[in-house]
C-alpha positions in Angstrom: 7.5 9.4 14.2 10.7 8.1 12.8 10.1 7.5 9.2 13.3 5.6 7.7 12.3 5.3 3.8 9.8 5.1 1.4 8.6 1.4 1.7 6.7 1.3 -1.8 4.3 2.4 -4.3 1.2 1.2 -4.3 -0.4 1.0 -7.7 -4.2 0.2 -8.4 -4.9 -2.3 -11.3 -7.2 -3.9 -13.4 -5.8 -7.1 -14.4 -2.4 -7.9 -12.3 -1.3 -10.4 -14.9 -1.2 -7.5 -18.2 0.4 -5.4 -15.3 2.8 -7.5 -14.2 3.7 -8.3 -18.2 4.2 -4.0 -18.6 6.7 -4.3 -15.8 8.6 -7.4 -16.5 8.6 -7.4 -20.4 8.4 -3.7 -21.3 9.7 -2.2 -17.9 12.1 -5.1 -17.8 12.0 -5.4 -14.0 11.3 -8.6 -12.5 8.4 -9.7 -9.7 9.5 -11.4 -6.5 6.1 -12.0 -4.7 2.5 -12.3 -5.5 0.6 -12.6 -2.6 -3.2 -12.3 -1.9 -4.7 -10.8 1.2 -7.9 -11.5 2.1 -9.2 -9.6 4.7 -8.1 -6.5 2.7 -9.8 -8.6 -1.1 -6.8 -7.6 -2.7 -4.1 -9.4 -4.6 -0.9 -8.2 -4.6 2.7 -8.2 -7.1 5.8 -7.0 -5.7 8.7 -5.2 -7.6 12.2 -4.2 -6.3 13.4 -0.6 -7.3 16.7 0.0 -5.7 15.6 0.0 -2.2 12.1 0.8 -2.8 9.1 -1.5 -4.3 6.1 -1.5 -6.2 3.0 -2.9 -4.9 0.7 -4.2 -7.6 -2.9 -4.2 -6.1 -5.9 -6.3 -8.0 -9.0 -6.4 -6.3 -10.3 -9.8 -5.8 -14.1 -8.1 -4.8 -15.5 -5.6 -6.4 -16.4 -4.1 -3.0 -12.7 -4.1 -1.7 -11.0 -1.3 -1.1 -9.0 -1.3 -4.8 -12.1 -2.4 -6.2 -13.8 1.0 -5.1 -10.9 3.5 -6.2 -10.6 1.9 -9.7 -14.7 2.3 -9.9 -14.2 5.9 -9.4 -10.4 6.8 -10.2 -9.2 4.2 -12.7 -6.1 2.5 -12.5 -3.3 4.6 -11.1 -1.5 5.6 -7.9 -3.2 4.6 -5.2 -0.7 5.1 -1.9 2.7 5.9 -1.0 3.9 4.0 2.2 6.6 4.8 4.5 8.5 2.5 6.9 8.5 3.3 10.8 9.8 1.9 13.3 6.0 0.8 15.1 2.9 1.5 13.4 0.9 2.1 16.2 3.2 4.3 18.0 3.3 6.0 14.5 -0.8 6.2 14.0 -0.6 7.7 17.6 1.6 10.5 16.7 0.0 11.3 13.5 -3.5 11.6 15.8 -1.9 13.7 18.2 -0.8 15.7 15.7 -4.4 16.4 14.1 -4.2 13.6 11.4 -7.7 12.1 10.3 -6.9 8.2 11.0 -8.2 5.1 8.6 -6.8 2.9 11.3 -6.9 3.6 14.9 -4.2 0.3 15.3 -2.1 -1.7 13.4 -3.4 -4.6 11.1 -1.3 -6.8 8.9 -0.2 -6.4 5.3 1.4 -8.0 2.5 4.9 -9.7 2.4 4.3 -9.6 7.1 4.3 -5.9 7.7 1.8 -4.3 10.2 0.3 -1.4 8.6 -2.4 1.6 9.1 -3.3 4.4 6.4 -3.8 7.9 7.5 -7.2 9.7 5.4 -6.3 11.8 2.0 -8.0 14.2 3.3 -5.6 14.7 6.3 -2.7 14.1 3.8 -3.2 17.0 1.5 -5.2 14.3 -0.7 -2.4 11.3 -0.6 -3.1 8.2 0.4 -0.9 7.5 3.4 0.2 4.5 4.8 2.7 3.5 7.6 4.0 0.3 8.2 6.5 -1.5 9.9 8.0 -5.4 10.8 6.3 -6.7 13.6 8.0 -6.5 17.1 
């Protein structure tokens, strides 16, 4: 597994307008994308930090993903991603290396990426997810 760089931060919140006001007005960084994915019920806001981001996550269902960790976390850090060079070949390491899988294969993400999270509780109790351009 050839991780290159932190990709982003995902955060989990609320309302991703009053987030996206913290960032820009208070923060004073500005947002480049918004972007909704459906499959995964989740809308997204996308900040540049050097050559990281931050991924703003809003759940758009209250039975999504996001929608279930703010339930029963709050608002907060939800994942840390890091960029490989091919998801899958990536997931398959991580398996082969004992790694509790979310996704067996690849499935697409925000802003075009193919991604697949690893389990916390694999991950010492991070989130994990991998994700790369498609090939």
């Amino acid at each position: 597994m050839n991780i290159s760089h932190i990709e982003h931060l995902g955060i989990a919140v609320e309302n991703l307008d009053e987030a996206i006001k913290y960032y820009e007005q208070v923060l004073g960084m500005k947002c480049y994308s918004i972007e909704e994915v459906v499959d995964q019920k989740v809308k997204t806001a996308f900040f540049l930090v050097g050559n990281t981001k931050i991924e703003l996550l809003e759940s758009t269902s209250p039975d999504g993903p996001i929608g279930k960790f703010i339930a029963k976390k709050g608002q907060g850090i939800h994942h840390i991603a890091f960029a490989v060079d091919n998801t899958n070949d990536a997931l398959k390491t991580a398996e082969e290396r004992g790694v509790k899988l979310i996704d067996k294969t690849a499935r697409p993400g925000a802003e075009g990426l193919e991604i697949g999270f690893l389990h916390p509780k694999s991950t010492l109790g991070v989130l994990t997810e991998l994700c790369s351009k498609p090939e």
